[in-house]
Structures are given as structure tokens and as C-alpha cells.
C-alpha positions as CSV (number, residue, x, y, z in Angstrom):
1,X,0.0,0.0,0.0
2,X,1.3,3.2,-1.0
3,X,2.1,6.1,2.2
4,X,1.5,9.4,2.3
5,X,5.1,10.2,1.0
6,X,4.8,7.7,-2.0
7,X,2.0,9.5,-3.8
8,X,3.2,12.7,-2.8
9,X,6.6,11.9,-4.5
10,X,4.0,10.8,-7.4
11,X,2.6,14.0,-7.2
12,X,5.6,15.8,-7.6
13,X,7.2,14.0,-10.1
14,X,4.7,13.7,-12.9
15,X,4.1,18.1,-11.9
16,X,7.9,18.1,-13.0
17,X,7.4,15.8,-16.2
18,X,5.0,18.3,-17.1
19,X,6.9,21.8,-16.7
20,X,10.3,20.1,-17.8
21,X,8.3,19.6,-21.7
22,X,11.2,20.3,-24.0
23,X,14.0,22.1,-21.9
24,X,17.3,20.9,-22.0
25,X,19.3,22.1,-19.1
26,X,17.9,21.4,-15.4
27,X,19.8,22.6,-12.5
28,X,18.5,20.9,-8.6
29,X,19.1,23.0,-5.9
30,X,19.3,21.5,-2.7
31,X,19.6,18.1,-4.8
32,X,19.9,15.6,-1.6
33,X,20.5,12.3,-2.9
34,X,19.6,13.4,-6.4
35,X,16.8,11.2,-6.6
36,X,14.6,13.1,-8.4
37,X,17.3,13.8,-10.8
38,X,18.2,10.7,-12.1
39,X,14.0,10.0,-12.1
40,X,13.7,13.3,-14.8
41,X,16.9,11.7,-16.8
42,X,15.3,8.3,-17.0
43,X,12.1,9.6,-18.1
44,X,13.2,12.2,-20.5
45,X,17.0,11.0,-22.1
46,X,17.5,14.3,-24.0
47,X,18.5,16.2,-20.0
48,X,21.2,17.6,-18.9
49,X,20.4,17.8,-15.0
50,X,22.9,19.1,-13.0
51,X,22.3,18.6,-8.8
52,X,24.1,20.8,-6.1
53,X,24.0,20.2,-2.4
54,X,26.2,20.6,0.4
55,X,25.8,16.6,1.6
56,X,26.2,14.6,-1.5
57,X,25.6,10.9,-0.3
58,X,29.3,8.4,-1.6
59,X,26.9,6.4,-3.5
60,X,26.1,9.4,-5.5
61,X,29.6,10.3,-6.5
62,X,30.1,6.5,-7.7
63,X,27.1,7.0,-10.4
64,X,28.2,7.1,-13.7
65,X,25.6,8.9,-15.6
66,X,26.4,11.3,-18.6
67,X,23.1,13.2,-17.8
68,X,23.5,13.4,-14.4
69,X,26.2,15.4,-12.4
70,X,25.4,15.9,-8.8
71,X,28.5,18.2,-6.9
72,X,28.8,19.0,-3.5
73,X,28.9,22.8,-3.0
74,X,27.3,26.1,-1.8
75,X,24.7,27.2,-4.3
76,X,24.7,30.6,-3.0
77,X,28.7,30.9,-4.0
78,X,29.0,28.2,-6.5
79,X,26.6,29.5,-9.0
80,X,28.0,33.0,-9.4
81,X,30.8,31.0,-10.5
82,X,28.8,29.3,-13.4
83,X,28.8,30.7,-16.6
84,X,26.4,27.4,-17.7
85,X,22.8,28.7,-18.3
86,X,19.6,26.4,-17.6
87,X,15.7,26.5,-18.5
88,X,14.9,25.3,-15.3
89,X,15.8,25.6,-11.4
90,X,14.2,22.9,-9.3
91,X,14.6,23.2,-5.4
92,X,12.8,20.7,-3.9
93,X,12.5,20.6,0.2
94,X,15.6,22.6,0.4
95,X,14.6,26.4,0.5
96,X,13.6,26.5,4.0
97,X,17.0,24.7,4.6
98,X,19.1,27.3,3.3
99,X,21.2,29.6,5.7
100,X,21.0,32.3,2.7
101,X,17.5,31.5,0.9
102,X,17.4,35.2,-1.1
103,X,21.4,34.8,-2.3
104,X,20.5,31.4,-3.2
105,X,17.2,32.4,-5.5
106,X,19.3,35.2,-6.4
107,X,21.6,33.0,-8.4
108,X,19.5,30.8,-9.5
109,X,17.8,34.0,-11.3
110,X,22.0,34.5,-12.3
111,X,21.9,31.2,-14.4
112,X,19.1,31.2,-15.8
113,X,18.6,31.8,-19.4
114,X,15.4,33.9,-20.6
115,X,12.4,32.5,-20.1
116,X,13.9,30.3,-17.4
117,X,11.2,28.4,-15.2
118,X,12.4,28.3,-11.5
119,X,10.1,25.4,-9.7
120,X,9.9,25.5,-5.6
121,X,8.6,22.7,-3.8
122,X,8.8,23.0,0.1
123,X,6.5,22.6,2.9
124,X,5.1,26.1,4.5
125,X,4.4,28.0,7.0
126,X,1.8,26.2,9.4
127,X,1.3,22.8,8.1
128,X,2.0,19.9,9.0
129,X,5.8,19.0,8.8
130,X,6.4,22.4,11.1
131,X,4.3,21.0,13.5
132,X,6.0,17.8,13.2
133,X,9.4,18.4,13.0
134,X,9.6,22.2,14.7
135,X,11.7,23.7,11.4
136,X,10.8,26.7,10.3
137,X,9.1,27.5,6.7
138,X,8.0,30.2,4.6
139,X,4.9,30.8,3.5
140,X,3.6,30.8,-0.3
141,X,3.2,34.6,0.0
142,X,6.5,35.3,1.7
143,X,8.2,33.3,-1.1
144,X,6.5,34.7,-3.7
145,X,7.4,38.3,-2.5
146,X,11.5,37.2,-2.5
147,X,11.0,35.9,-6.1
148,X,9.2,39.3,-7.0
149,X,11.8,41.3,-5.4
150,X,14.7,39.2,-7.3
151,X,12.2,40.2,-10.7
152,X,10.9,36.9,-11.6
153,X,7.4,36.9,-13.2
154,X,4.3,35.1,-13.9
155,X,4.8,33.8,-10.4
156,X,2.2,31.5,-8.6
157,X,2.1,29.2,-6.5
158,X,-0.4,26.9,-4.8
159,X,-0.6,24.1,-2.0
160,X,0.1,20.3,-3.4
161,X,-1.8,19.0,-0.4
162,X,-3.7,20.5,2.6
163,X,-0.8,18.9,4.7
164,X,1.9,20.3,3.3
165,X,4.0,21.3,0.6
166,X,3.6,23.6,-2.1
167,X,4.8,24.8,-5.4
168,X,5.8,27.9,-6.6
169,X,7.3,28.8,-10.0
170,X,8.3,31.8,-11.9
171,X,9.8,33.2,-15.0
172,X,12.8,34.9,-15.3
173,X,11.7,37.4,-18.2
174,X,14.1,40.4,-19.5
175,X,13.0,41.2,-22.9
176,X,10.5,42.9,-23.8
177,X,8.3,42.7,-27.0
């Protein structure tokens, strides 16, 4: 029987299937185990994914995968470094975790190309998991305002479940027609 966390995952996954579509270059944030990384190459061979997270797991480092890289690093200071540009920035459970959330969304918003999609999946303020586990989250609005401040557009964002997470996504947009 499937838990709470399975069809969640479910959730999540086929909602990243879907905004992926045709973009090339993914870049996780916060990339854990990379997990959902090597999931996105499987499912769509033409990726590039690229995963960043301060505790890369050994077993990670020992995949050989040509379009998967997962590095251990600093987001906030490794991607000003980057000169690579991707369509999308996922950041999945990882915002709230973040010492520097704003100079992390700030660089992701740095490397991302025009018309760049950044996709934000935490848990919020309030539900569930902050009750559970005593972390602190933001809320959809708070992290909606940072993503308007750092000039992303077409932002929304909605809860995945009444438990618990949510997803917010903008467009970084510089041109103008």
C-alpha cells in the first residue's frame, strides 16, 4: 500500500514531467540524494540535469551517468561562478534549509537563461511538517514576495496537499516585446 510520502513523490514528479516539456538544461538545488534527478533523466533521455547540495551521499559520487552530475557545494557561492545557463531551477524541500534562501534564489535567477522556469517545492508556514518536526518554513506569500523582489514573473504558487507542501514557479523574463 502506497504512504502518504509515495503518492506525494508521485505528485511531484509527474508536476515536474509536465513543466520540464522540451527544456534541456535542469539545474536541482538542494539536490539531496539526487533522486529526483536521475527519475527526470530516465524519463526524458534528452536532460542535462545538474544537482548541487552541500551533503552529496558516496553512493552518489560513484554513479556514472552522462546526464546526471550531482556536486557537492554552496549554491549561493558556486553558482556565481557558473557561466552554464539552464531552463529550469528545481529546489525541492531545500529552500527553508538554506542559511541564505534570497542569495540562493538570487543566483539561481543568475543562471538562468530567458524565459527560465524556477520550480519550488517546500513545505510552508503552518502545516504539517512544522508542527512535526519544529523547522521553520516560509509561506507561499513570503516566497513569492522574494521571487518578485529578485524580478521573476508570472509567479504562482499553490498548495500540493492541505498537509503540506507547495509549489511555486516563476519566469525569469528580461525582454521585452
Amino acid at each position: 500500500m502506497e504512504n502518504f510520502y509515495e503518492k506525494l513523490s508521485r505528485k511531484i514528479y509527474n508536476l515536474l514531467l509536465k513543466e520540464v516539456k522540451d527544456r534541456m538544461k535542469i539545474l536541482d538545488v538542494g539536490c539531496g540524494d539526487c533522486e529526483i534527478d536521475f527519475y527526470l533523466a530516465q524519463k526524458r533521455r534528452y536532460l542535462k540535469i545538474l544537482g548541487i547540495d552541500l551533503g552529496i551521499p558516496k553512493i552518489i559520487k560513484k554513479v556514472k551517468n552522462s546526464f546526471v552530475k550531482c556536486i557537492k557545494g554552496d549554491a549561493s557561492t558556486l553558482l556565481n561562478s557558473k557561466k552554464e545557463k539552464f531552463d529550469i531551477v528545481i529546489s525541492k524541500y531545500s529552500l527553508h534549509e538554506f542559511s541564505k534562501p534570497r542569495k540562493v534564489l538570487e543566483s539561481c535567477y543568475k543562471v538562468l537563461k530567458e524565459n527560465g522556469k524556477i520550480i519550488i517545492i517546500d513545505f510552508i508556514k503552518n502545516s504539517l511538517a512544522e508542527k512535526l518536526w519544529g523547522e521553520d518554513y516560509f509561506s507561499i506569500k513570503q516566497i513569492k514576495k522574494m521571487l518578485k523582489e529578485l524580478k521573476f514573473k508570472e509567479i504562482k504558487g499553490y498548495p500540493l496537499t492541505k498537509e503540506g507542501p507547495a509549489i511555486i514557479m516563476g519566469l525569469k523574463i528580461t525582454k521585452f516585446s
